[in-house]
TIDREN-749072 format. One line per 5 residues: their letters; for each residue x, y, z of C-alpha. Coordinates in Angstrom, 3 decimals. Layout:
% TIDREN-749072
a> X:Y:Z | ...
END
This chain:
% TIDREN-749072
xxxxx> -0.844:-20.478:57.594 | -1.180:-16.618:57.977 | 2.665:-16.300:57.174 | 2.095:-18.424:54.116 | -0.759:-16.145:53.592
xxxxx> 1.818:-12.972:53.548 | 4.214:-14.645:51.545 | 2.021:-15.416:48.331 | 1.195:-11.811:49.165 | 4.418:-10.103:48.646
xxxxx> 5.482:-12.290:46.333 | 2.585:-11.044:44.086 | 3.020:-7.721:44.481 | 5.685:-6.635:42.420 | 4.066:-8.619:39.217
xxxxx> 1.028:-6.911:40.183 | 2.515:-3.581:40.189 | 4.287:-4.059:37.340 | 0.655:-5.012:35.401 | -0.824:-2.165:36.636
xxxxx> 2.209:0.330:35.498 | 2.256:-0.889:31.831 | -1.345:-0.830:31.127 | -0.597:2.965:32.554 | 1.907:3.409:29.932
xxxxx> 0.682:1.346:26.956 | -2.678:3.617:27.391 | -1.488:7.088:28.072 | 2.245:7.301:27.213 | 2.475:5.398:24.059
xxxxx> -1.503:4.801:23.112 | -0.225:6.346:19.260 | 2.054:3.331:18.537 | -0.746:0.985:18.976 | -3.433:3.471:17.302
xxxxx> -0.667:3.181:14.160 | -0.523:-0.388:14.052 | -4.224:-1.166:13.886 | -3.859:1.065:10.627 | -1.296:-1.043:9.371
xxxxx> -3.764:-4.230:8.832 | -7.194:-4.833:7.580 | -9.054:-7.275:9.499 | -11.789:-9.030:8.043 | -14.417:-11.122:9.802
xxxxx> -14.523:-13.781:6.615 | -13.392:-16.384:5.312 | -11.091:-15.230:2.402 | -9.224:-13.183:5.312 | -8.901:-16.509:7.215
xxxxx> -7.385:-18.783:4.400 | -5.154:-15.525:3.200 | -3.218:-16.250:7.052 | -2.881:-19.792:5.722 | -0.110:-18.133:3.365
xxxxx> 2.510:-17.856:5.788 | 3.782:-19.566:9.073 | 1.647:-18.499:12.010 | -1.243:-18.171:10.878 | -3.917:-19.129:13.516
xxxxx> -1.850:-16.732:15.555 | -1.194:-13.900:12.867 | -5.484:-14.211:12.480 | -5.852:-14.249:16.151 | -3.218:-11.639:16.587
xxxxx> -4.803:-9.319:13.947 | -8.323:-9.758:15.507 | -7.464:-8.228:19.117 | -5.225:-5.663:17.161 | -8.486:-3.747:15.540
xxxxx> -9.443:-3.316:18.976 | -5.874:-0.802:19.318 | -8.233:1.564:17.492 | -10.545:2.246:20.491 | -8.752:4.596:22.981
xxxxx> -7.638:2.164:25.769 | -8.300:-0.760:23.294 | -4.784:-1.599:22.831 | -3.356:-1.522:26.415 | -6.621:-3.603:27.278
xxxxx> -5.501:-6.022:25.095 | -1.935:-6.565:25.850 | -2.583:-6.207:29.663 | -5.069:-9.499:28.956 | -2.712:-11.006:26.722
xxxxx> 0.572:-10.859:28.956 | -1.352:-11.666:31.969 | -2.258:-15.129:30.445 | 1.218:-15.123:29.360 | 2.251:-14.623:33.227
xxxxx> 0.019:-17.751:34.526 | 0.604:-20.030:31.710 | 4.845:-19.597:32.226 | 3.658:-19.456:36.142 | 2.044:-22.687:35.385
xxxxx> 5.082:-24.075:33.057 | 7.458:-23.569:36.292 | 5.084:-25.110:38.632 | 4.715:-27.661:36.483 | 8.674:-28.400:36.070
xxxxx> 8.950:-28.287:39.684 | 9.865:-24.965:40.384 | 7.838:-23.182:43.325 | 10.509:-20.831:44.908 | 8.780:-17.323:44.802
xxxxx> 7.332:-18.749:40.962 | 6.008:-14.997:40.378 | 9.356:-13.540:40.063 | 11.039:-15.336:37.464 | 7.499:-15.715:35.477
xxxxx> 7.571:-12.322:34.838 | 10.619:-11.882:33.265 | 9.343:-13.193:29.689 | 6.294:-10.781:30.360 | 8.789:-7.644:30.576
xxxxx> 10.266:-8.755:27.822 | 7.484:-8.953:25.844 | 6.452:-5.469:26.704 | 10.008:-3.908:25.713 | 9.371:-6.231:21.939
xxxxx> 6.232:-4.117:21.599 | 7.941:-0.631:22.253 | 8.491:-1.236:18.436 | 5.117:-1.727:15.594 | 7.798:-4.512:14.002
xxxxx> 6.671:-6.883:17.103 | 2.547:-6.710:16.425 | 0.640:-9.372:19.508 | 0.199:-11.770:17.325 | 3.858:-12.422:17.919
xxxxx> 2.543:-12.732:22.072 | -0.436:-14.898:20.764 | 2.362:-17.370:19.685 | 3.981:-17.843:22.498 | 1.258:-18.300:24.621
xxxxx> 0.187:-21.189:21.981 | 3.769:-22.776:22.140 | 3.765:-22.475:26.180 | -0.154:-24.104:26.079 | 1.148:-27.224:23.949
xxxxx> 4.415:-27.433:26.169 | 2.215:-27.975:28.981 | -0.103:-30.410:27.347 | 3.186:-32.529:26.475 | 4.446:-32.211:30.073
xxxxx> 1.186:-33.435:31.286 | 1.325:-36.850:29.206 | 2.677:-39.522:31.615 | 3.274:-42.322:28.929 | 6.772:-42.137:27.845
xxxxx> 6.209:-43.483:24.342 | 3.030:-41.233:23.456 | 4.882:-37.983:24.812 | 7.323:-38.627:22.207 | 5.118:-38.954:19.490
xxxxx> 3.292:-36.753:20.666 | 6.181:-34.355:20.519 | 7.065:-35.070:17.383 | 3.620:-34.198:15.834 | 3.257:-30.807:17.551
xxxxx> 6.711:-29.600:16.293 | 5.352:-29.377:12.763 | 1.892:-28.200:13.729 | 3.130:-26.048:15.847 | 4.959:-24.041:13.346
xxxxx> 2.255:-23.837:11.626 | 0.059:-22.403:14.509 | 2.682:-20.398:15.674 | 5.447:-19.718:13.493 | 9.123:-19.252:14.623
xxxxx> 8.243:-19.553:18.387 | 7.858:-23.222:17.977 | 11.481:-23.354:18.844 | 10.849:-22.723:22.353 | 8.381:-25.990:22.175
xxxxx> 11.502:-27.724:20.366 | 13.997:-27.142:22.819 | 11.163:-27.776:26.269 | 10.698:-31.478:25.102 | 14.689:-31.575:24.310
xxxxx> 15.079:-30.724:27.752 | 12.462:-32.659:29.084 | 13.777:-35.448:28.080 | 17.655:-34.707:28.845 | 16.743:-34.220:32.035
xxxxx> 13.272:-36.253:33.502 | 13.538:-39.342:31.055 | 15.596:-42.685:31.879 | 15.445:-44.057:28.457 | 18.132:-45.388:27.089
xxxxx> 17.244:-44.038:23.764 | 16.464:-40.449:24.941 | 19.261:-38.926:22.762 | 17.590:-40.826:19.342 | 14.622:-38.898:20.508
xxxxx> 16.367:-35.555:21.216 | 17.953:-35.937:17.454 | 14.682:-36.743:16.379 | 12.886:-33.950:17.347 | 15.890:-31.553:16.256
xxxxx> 15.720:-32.622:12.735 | 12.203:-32.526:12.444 | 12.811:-28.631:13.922 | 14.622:-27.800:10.802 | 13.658:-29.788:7.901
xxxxx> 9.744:-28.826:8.215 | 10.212:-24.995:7.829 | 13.085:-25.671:5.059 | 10.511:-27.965:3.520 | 7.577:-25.637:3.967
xxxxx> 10.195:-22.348:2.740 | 8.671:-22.818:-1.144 | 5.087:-22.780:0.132 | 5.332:-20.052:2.040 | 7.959:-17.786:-0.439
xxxxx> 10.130:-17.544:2.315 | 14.447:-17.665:1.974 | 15.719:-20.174:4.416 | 16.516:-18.023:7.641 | 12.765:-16.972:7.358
xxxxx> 11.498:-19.724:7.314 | 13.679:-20.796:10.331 | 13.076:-17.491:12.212 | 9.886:-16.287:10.734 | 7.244:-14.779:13.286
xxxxx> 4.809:-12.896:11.774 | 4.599:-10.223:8.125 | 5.732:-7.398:10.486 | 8.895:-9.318:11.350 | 10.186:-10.515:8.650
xxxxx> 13.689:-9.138:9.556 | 13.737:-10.312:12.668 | 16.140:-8.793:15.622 | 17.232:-10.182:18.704 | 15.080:-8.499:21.236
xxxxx> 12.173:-10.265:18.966 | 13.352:-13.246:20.535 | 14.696:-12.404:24.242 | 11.370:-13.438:25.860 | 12.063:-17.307:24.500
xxxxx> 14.993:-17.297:24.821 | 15.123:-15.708:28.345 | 12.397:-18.705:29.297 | 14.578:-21.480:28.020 | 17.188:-20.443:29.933
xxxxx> 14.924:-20.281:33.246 | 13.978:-23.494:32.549 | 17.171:-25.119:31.929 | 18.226:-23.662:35.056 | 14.841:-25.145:36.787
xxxxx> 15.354:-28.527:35.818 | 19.183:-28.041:36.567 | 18.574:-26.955:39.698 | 16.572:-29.860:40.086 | 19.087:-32.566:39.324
xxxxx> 21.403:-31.554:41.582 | 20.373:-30.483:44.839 | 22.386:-27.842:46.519 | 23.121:-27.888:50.337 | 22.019:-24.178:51.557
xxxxx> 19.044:-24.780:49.504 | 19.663:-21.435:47.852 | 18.556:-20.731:44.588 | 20.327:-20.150:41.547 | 17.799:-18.770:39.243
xxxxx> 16.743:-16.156:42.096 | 19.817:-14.995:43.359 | 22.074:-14.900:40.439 | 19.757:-14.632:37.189 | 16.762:-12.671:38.068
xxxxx> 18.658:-9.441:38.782 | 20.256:-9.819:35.499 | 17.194:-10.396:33.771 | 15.512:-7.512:35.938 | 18.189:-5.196:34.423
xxxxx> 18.307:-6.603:30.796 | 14.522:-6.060:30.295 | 15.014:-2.729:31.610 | 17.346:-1.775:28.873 | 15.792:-3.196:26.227
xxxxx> 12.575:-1.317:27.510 | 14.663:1.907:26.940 | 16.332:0.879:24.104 | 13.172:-0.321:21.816 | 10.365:2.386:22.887
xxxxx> 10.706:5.528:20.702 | 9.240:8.264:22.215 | 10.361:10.758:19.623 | 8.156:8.569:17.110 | 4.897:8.284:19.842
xxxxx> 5.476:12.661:19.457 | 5.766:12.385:15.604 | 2.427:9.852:15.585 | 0.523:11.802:18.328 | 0.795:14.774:15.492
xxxxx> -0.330:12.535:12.739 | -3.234:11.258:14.554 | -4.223:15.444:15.364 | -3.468:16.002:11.642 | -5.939:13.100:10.596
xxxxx> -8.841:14.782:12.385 | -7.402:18.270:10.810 | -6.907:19.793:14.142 | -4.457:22.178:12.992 | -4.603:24.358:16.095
xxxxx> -3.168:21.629:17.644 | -0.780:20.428:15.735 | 1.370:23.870:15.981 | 0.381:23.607:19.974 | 2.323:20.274:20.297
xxxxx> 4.695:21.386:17.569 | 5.717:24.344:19.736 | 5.412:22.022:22.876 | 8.120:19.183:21.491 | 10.410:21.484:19.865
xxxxx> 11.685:18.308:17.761 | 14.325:19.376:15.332 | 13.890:16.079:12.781 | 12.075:16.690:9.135 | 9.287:14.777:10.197
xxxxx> 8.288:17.157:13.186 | 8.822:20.168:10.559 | 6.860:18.506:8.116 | 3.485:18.383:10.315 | 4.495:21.703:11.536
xxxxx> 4.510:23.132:8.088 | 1.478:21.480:7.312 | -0.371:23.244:10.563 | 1.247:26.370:9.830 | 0.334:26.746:6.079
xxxxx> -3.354:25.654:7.103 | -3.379:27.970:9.763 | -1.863:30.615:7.198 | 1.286:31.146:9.068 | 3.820:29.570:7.211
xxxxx> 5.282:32.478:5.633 | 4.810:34.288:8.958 | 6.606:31.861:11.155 | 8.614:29.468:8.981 | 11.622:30.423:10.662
xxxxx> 10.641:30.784:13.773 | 11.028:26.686:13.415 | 13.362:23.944:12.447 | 13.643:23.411:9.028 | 15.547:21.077:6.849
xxxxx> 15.176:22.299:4.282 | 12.917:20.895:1.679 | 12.453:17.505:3.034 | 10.527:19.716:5.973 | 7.776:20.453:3.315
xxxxx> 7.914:17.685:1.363 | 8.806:13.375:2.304 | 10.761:12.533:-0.801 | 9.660:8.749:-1.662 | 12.740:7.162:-2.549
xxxxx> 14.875:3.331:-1.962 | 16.104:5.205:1.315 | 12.853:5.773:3.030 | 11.143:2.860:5.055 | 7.105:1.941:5.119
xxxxx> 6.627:4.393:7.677 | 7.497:7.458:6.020 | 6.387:6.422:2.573 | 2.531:5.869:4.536 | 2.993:9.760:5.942
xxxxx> 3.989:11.241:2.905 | 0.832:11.632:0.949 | -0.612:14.018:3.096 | 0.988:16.756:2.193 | -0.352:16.582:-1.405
xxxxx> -3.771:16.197:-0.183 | -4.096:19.062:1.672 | -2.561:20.905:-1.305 | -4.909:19.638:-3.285 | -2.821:17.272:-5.799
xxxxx> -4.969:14.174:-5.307 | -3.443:12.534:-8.346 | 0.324:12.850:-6.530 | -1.588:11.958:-3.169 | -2.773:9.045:-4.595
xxxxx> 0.322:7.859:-6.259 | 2.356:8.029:-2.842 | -0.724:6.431:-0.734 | -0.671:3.333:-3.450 | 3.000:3.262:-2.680
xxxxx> 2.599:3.187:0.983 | 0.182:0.244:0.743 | 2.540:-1.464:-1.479 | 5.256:-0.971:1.293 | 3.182:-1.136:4.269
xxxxx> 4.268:-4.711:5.532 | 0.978:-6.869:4.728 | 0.182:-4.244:1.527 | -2.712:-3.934:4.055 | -3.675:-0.238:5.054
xxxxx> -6.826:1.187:6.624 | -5.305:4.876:6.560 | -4.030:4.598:3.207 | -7.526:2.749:1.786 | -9.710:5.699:3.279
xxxxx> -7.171:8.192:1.653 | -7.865:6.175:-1.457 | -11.353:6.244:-0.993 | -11.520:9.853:-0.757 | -9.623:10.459:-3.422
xxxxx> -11.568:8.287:-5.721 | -14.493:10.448:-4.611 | -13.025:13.509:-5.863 | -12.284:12.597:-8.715 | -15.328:10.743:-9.449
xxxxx> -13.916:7.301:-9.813 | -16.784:5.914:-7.832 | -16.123:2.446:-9.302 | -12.338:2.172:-7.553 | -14.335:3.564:-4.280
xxxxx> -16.463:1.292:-4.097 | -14.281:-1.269:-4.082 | -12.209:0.022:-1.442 | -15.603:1.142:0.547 | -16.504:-2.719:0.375
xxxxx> -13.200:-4.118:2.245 | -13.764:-1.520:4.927 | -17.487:-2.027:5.019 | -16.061:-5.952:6.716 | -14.137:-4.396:9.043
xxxxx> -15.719:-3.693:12.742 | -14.325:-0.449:13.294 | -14.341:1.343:10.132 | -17.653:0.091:8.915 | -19.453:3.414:9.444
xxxxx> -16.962:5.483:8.067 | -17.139:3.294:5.057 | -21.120:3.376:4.886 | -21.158:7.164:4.971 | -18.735:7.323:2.040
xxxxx> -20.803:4.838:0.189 | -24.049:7.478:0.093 | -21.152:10.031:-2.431 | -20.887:7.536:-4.216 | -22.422:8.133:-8.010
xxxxx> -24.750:11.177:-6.260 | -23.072:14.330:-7.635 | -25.700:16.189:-5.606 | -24.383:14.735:-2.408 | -21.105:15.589:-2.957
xxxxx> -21.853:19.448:-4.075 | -23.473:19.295:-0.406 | -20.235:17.695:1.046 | -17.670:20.102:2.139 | -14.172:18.482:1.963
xxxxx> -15.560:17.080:-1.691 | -16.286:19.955:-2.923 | -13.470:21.892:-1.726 | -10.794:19.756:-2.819 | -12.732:19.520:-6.690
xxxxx> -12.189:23.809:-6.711 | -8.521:23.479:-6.159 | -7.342:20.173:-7.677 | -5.038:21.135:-11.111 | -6.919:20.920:-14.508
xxxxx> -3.847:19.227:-16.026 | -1.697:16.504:-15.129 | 1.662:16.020:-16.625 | 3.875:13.242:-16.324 | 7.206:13.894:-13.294
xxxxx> 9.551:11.920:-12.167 | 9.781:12.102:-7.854 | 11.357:15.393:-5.929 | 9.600:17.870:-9.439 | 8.003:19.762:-6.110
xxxxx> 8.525:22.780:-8.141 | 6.935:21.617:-11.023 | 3.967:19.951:-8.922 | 3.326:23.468:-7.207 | 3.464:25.733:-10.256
xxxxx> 0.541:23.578:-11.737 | -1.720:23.958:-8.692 | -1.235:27.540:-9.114 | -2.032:27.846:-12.687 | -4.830:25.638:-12.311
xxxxx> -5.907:27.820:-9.664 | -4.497:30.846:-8.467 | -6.519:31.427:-5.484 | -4.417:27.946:-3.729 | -2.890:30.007:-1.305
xxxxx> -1.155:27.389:0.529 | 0.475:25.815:-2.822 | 1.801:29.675:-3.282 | 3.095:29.539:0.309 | 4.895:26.042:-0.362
xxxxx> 6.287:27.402:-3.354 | 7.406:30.227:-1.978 | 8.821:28.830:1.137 | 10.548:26.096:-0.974 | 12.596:28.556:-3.240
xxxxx> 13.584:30.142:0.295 | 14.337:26.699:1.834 | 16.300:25.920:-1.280 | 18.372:29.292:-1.093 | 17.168:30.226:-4.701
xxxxx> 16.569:33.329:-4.553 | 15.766:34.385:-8.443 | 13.185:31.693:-8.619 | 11.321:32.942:-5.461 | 11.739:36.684:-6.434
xxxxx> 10.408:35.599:-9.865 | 7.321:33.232:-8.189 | 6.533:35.959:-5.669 | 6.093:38.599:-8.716 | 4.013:36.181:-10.837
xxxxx> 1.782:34.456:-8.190 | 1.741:36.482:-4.949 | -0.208:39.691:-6.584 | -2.703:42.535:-5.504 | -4.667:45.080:-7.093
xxxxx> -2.629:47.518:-4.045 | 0.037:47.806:-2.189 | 0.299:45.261:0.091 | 2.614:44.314:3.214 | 4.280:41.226:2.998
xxxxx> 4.745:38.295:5.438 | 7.846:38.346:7.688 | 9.950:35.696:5.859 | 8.647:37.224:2.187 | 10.784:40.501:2.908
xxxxx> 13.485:39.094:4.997 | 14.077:37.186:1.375 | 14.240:40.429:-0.993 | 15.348:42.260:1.497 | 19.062:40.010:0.919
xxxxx> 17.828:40.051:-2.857 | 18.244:44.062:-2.731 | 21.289:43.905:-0.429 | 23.057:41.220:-2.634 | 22.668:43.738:-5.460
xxxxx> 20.514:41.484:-7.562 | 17.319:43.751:-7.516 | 17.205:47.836:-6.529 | 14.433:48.941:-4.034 | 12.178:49.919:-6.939
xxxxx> 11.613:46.438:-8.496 | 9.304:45.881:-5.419 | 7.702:49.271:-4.907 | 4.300:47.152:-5.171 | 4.955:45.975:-1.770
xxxxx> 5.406:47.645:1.474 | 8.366:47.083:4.206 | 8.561:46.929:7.730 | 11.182:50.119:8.752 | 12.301:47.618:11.675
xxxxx> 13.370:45.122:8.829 | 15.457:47.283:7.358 | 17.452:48.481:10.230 | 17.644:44.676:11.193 | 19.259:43.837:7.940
xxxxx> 21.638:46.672:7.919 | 22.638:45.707:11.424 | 23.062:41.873:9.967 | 25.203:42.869:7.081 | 27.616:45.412:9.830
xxxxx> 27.815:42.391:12.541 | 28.636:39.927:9.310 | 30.953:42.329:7.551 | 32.662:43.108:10.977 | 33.460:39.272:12.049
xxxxx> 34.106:38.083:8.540 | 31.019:36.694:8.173 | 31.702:34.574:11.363 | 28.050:33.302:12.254 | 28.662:32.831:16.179
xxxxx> 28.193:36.417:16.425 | 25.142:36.598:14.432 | 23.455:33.056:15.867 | 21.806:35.287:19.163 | 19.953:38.045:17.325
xxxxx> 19.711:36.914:14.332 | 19.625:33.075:14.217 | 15.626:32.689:13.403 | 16.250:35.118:10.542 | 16.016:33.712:6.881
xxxxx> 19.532:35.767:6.347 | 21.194:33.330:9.013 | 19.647:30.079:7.293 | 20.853:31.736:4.391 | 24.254:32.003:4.837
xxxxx> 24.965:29.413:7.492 | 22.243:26.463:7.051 | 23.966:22.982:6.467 | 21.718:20.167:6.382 | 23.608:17.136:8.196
xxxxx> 22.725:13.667:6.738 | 19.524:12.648:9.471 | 20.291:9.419:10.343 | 17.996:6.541:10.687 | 16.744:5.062:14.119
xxxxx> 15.728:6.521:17.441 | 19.104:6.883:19.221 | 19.744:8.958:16.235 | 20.897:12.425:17.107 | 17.778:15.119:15.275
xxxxx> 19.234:16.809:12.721 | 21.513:19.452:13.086 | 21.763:23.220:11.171 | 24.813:24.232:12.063 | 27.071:27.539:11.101
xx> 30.174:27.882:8.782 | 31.719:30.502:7.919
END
């Protein structure tokens, strides 16, 4: 008894361990992902949100799914949630084997769906609604199981096919092929394979039936698992199809007994398992992306200060790293100070160009940029297009953008509305109450800082532009107020980062002025400093501003080194490679390419 006792004990320990590990990692190693999903939904406690689920497959399970995901919002929330969830989703498979027969060590092959799952939701293209659903399908595979009258469990099978993708969605396969094996394998009628065809072309004719309903093309509707999905990859569907196969080698192993008693499943499959869930748990989580969120979420609460601290920290070299950077910097009002102290691809690091090439995820970060500026007309343009693009057109981030927006410019009609969908939600009910008392009570807002603010700066005029007039969209901030010192320092820095050097000696004459002499910012005369030595403009064209003496030995020193080594840059790259001369003459922007094992872009030297 005590032995037995031990056993149960050490065969529990590794799940355990494993439990306790990811809800480490899910709450303090990738706690971001999950904080950026809940923003990709709006949950409503009502009944209009409950029939909208009804217009796809899955939709008890997309509702369900999108109820525990508001709860990724609360710090802790989300790993909470998915430790509950894949528990259950350890006992019920635990269950599943037990129930087929299998009781060899039954903790170690029940886990391997659960690691699975976990690698699926490295990625916000696998939200837990997608778990929800195959806990359902694993639920009503055990009720079936359970049903002792031949006859009934086969009507009863071919009922729950079609409800079940309904309930569940695509996961109802794993249901389909259970009772396919069931019978194969436990049942002694002679009419078992009638049955097995049975339930196979009820399988594929009810989503192919249902495809019009739901506007889905055919492979959705055969595959479909939830709005997030809706290109679905393989690892989406390794934890079914990694418990089928357990299965069919359960009931395999239990039609033909084997003399040493040894067991298939745990000597040969497990450790392959053990390592494929492994990879795909290295392959799927992006931890370049949790860095890139973990600076959104800091840049949300306009903690700028630390935004450059993790900046500095991560030393990413991708455009959207540069592009919070830049943002913290020219806040911070050390963008012209420090811009090359930093990676910086060129303009796409000040600017996320909104284009057939960018995905939902970049589209949703690129409005901030024109907030802070204060275009709230060109904010509001890219934060409609990143709830059109989100993957439900369903955005908390993007409606609270909206509704601030709205404020400033005194639509309080079109914030309102936007104030009442939050005002349903649980967790962004107070923000959405306090926004309600602006609303139509000009006094409050004069009182209101960030209102207020953004109403001094935003451009009297608006002209009509197609996408990428950055240019354009900075000059009229400037004219409609000159005192926008950060839209001068964009400018600026984009004439630099575009290597166009008359327009940013021309902007820096016109918009960067003083009633004295004044000494410029470090990047500011590294730029007419090559202007002067380039023979474009003599030292007296900028007698208004004042030069460091060090500057001007460094650039002499540049142009000696460059003239020397035929303008070779691997002799210029160690002491003079954060220099705007280097990016000047050797800066090649290398196509970034999409995807986390995707190398960070690259400025590299020519000669």
């Amino acid at each position: 008894m005590k032995n037995q006792i031990k056993k149960r004990k050490a065969d529990g320990l590794l799940p355990g361990l494993l439990f306790a590990l990811a809800f480490v990692f899910f709450c303090f190693f990738y706690d971001h992902h999950l904080f950026f999903s809940e923003q990709l939904q709006i949950f409503m406690l009502t009944s209009d949100h409950f029939i909208s689920c009804l217009s796809k497959p899955a939709f008890l399970s997309s509702w369900t799914g999108d109820f525990l995901t508001q709860f990724f919002y609360l710090k802790g929330g989300g790993a909470f949630v998915i430790l509950i969830t894949s528990l259950i989703l350890w006992l019920i498979v635990r269950e599943l084997l037990l129930k087929t027969g299998y009781e060899k060590k039954v903790n170690l092959p029940s886990i391997i769906p659960v690691l699975l799952t976990w690698a699926a939701l490295g990625s916000i293209h696998y939200p837990v609604s997608v778990l929800i659903s195959f806990i359902m399908v694993i639920a009503f595979t055990l009720v079936y199981f359970r049903i002792r009258t031949e006859r009934i469990r086969i009507i009863t099978g071919a009922i729950l096919i079609p409800l079940l993708y309904v309930l569940a969605g695509g996961y109802f396969w794993f249901f389909t092929f259970a009772i396919i094996v069931h019978v194969l394998f436990r049942s002694d009628e002679k009419a078992r394979f009638i049955y097995i065809a049975l339930f196979a072309v009820i399988a594929i004719i009810v989503p192919l039936l249902l495809k019009g309903f739901y506007l889905l093309t055919a492979w959705q509707s055969l595959t479909y698992l939830s709005e997030m999905t809706l290109r679905s990859r393989v690892i989406d569907y390794l934890p079914v199809i990694s418990l089928i196969i357990i299965l069919l080698l359960v009931f395999y192993e239990g039609k033909v007994k084997r003399q040493d008693n040894r067991s298939v499943l745990l000597v040969l499959i497990l450790p392959v398992f053990y390592v494929i869930s492994g990879l795909c748990f290295a392959t799927n989580t992006d931890f370049r992306m949790e860095k890139i969120l973990r600076l959104d979420r800091e840049a949300s609460r306009n903690r700028w200060e630390r935004v450059y601290e993790l900046s500095k920290k991560y030393g990413m070299r991708n455009r959207l790293s540069a592009y919070y950077t830049n943002m913290a910097m020219a806040k911070l009002g050390l963008l012209p100070e420090k811009l090359m102290e930093h990676y910086q691809p060129a303009a796409t690091g000040l600017f996320i160009p909104v284009n057939a090439d960018e995905d939902f995820l970049t589209i949703t970060l690129s409005n901030e940029v024109y907030w802070h500026l204060g275009d709230v007309n060109s904010s509001q343009h890219a934060a409609l297009l990143g709830m059109i693009f989100s993957p439900r057109a369903k955005n908390t981030r993007l409606m609270k953008r909206l509704v601030e927006i709205n404020v400033v410019n005194r639509e309080y009609g079109v914030a309102e509305k936007y104030i009442n969908i939050l005002a349903k939600t649980m967790f962004h009910r107070r923000w959405a109450e306090a926004r309600r008392l602006l609303l139509y009570n000009e006094e409050e807002c004069e009182k209101t800082g960030w209102v207020s603010e953004k109403r001094t700066i935003i451009p009297a005029k608006d002209l009509l532009r197609k996408e990428g007039e950055y240019r354009l969209i900075l000059e009229l901030l400037i004219e409609s107020n000159p005192g926008n010192r950060m839209a001068v320092d964009y400018l600026l820095c984009f004439d630099l980062l575009d290597r166009n050097l008359p327009a940013f000696v021309d902007n820096l004459v016109k918009y960067y002025r003083s009633d004295a002499r004044l000494s410029l910012p470090q990047v500011y005369q590294e730029g007419l400093l090559i202007s002067i030595a380039s023979g474009r403009n003599t030292p007296e064209d900028f007698n208004q501003y004042i030069f460091d003496p060090e500057n001007i030995k460094r650039i002499a020193e540049y142009i000696r080194i460059y003239d020397a080594h035929g303008g070779d840059g691997r002799f210029l790259e160690k002491d003079f490679g954060n220099t705007y001369w280097f990016y000047y003459h050797f800066a090649v922007m290398k196509q970034e390419k999409k995807g986390k094992n995707a190398p960070e872009d690259r400025i590299t030297g020519s000669s």
